[in-house]
N, C-alpha and C positions, 0 to 999 in steps of 0.2 A: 210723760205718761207712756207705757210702752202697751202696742196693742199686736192682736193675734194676725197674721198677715194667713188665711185661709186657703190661701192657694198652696206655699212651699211650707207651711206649720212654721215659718221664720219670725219669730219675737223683733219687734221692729219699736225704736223709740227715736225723737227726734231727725228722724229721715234716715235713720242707721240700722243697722242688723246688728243681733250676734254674732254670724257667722265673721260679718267684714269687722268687727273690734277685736275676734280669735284669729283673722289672718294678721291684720295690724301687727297685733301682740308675737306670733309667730314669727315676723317679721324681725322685729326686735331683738327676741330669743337668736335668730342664724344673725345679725348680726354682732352679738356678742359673741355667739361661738365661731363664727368666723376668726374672731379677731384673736380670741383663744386659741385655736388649734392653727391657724396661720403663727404663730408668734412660735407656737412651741412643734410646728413642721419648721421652721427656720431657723432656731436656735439647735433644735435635737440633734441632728447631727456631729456636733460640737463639743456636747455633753459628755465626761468624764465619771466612770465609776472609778473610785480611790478605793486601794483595800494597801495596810500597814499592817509593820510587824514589829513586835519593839521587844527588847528582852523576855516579857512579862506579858503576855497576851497580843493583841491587836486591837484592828479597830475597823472601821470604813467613813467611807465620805464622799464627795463632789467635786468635778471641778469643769473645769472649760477650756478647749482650747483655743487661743487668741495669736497665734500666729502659725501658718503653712507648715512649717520647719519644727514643730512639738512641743511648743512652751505653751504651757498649760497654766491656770490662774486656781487656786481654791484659799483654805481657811490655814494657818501657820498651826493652830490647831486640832487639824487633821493630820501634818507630817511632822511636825513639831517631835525630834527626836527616833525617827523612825529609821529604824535598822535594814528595810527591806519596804520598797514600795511596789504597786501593781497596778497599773491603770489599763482601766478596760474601753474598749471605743464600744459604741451603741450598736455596732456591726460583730459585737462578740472578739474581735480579736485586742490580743493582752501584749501589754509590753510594761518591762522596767523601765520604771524610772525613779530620775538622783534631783535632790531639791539643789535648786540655783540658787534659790536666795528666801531666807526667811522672816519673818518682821511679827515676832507675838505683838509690839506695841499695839499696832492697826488689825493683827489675826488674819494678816495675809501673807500667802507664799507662793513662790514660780516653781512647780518641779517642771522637767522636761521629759519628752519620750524621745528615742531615737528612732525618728521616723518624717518622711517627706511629703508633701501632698495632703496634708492633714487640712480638713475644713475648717477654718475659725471662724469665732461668732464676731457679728460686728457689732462693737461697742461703741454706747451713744455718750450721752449728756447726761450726767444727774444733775447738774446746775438748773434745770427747765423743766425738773419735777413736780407736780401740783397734787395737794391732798383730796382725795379723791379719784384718782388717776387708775385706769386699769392696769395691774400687772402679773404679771405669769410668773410661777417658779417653779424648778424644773431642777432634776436631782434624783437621788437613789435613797428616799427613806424606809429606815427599817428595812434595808435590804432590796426593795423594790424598783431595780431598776425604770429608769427613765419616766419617771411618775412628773404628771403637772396637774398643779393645783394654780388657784387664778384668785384674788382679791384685790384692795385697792392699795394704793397709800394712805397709809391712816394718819402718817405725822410728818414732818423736816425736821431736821434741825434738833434733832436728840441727841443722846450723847452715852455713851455706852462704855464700860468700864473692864481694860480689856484683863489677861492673866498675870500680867505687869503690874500692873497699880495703874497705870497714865489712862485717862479718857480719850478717847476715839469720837471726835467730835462730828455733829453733822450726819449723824446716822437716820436712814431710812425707816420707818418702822412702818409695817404693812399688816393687815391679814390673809393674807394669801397664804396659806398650811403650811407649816415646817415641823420638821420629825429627825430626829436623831438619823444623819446620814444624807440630808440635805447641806449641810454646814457645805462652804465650799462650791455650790450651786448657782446657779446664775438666777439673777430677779431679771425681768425682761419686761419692754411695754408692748403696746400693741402691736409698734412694728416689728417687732422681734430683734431692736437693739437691748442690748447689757446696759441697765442701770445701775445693777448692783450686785453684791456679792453676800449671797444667804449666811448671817454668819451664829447665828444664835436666837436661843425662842427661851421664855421665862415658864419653867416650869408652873404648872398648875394652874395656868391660866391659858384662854381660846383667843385665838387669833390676834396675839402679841407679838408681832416676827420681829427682829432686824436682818439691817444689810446693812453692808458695807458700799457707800455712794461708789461708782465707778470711776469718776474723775480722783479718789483719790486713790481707786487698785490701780488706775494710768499711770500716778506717777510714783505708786511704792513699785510695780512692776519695771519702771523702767531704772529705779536704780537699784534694784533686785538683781536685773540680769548686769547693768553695768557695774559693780560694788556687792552683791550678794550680802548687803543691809544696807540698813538705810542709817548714817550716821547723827549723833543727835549727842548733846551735850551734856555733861555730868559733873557736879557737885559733891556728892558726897553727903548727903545730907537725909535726913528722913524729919518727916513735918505734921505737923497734926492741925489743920485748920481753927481757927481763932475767933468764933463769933463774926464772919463778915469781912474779918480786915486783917489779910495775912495769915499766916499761921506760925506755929510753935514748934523751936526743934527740939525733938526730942531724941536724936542721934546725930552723931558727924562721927565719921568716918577715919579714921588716924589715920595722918600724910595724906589725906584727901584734899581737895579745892578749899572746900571751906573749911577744915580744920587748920590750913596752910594760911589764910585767909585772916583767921580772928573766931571765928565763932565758936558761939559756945552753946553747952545746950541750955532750955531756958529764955534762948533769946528771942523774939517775933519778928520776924522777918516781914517787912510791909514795902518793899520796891525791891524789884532790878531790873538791872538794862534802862535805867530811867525807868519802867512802868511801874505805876502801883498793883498790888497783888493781891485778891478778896483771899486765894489760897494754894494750898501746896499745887492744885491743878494747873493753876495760871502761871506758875513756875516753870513747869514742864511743859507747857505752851509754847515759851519761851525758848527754853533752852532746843535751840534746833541748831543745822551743822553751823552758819553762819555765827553762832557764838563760839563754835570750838576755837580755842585758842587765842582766845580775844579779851582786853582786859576789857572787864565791867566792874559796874559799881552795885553793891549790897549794902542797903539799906533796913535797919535793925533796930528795934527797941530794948534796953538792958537796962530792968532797976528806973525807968521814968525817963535814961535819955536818948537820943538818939545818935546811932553810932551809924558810920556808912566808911566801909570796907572797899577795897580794892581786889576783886577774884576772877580766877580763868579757869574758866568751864574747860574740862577734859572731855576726851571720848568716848561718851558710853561705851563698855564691851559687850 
């Protein structure tokens, strides 16, 4: 029951005030914007406006940078092809810069500036990400330099399908605001490490983000800059998933792996490398560099029997 306290007109219930449940709550409030505007005073500096120029128009974008020396982190589809790049530091000054190494598979790419002394963000752990988890994202949407918006992790362990065809497993998904020109942007947690990398939002829908985990822009970036791709295995093949178990080809390639191989189209393809296969995704799972050039074994159904092949994955180009 709450009664009139006559002396300060303070509304008082259980030995408590209004007053002290409004500082409580206030309380509360600067500790979340604490955690906010600390995260993105520590990362902003760091922050990359991307602007490109391709034959036929342009574009812009996000990115970060993660090393002293000017190697910058953002989206393969922000430079992906770009005749002329321009990256802007949050202090206004502009430099070119030339892409290191690009990867549509994952939608991630290294360009660099030529410049020394540059701030980079420190990048954490996504492996110790929890749904529900505060995090910031920070970017230039729709033009808007150095914009942060804040929501949570909404999901793990999703899986996102990148310009390629292959799945990009393990993806972030958050609502924390993204906007055309975020792409390339850093996801941050509280302390103001990199989680992850802003890489795409589904139209028509509120607070649906992804990101790209940072433990796997660690290791495209680093054979980015060593390799300028990331080498991954190829067949020759194109597949159409199979109710569950395998899937159907419905292409091969002439003088390719599996044209070289035996196969044919028509056939269901249900293991390789020893695994079994639910579909053409777990194929591509698969085929990474430690298959290139290595004989395996494909495993086929043709007409009711089972055929298993002898093939050696090439180099994706």
């Amino acid at each position: 029951m709450f009664i009139v306290d006559h002396v300060d007109g303070n509304t008082k219930g259980n030995g408590g005030s209004v007053n002290s449940l409004e500082t409580k709550d206030e309380g509360l409030l600067d500790a979340y914007s604490a955690a906010v505007s600390g995260a993105a005073r520590k990362v902003g500096p760091s922050v990359v406006n991307i602007e490109v120029r391709h034959r036929k128009g342009g574009g812009s974008g996000s990115g970060f940078i993660f090393t002293s020396n000017g190697y910058i982190l953002t989206n393969s589809h922000v430079v992906h092809g770009a005749s002329k790049i321009e990256v802007t530091l949050t202090d206004g000054v502009r430099f070119e810069a030339e892409v290191v190494g690009d990867d549509p598979h994952t939608d991630l790419a290294v360009i660099r500036v030529n410049a020394q002394g540059l701030t980079p963000a420190s990048l954490g752990d996504s492996q110790g990400l929890q749904p529900g988890q505060l995090v910031v994202a920070i970017g230039n949407p729709l033009g808007f330099q150095a914009t942060v918006t804040a929501g949570v992790v909404s999901a793990l362990g999703r899986s996102l399908r990148s310009s390629t065809g292959r799945l990009v497993d393990n993806v972030i998904q958050t609502d924390a605001a993204l906007n055309p020109g975020n792409s390339g942007g850093p996801l941050v947690d509280s302390k103001g490490r990199i989680v992850g990398v802003n890489t795409a939002i589904i139209l028509g829908t509120q607070g649906i983000c992804f990101a790209i985990p940072i433990n796997t822009a660690k290791f495209v970036a680093g054979e980015l800059i060593k390799n300028g791709k990331i080498k991954r295995g190829y067949l020759g093949i194109a597949g159409q998933d199979a109710a569950g178990r395998g899937f159907r080809v419905v292409g091969i390639e002439e003088n390719g792996p599996a044209h070289r191989a035996g196969l044919k189209e028509g056939d269901l393809v249900i293991a390789f490398a020893g695994k079994n296969l639910a579909g053409i995704d777990g194929l591509h799972a698969l085929l990474t560099e430690s298959l290139v050039g290595v004989r395996a074994q494909i495993t086929v159904l043709r007409e009711g029997e089972t055929h298993i092949f002898d093939i050696v994955a090439e180099e994706a180009k």
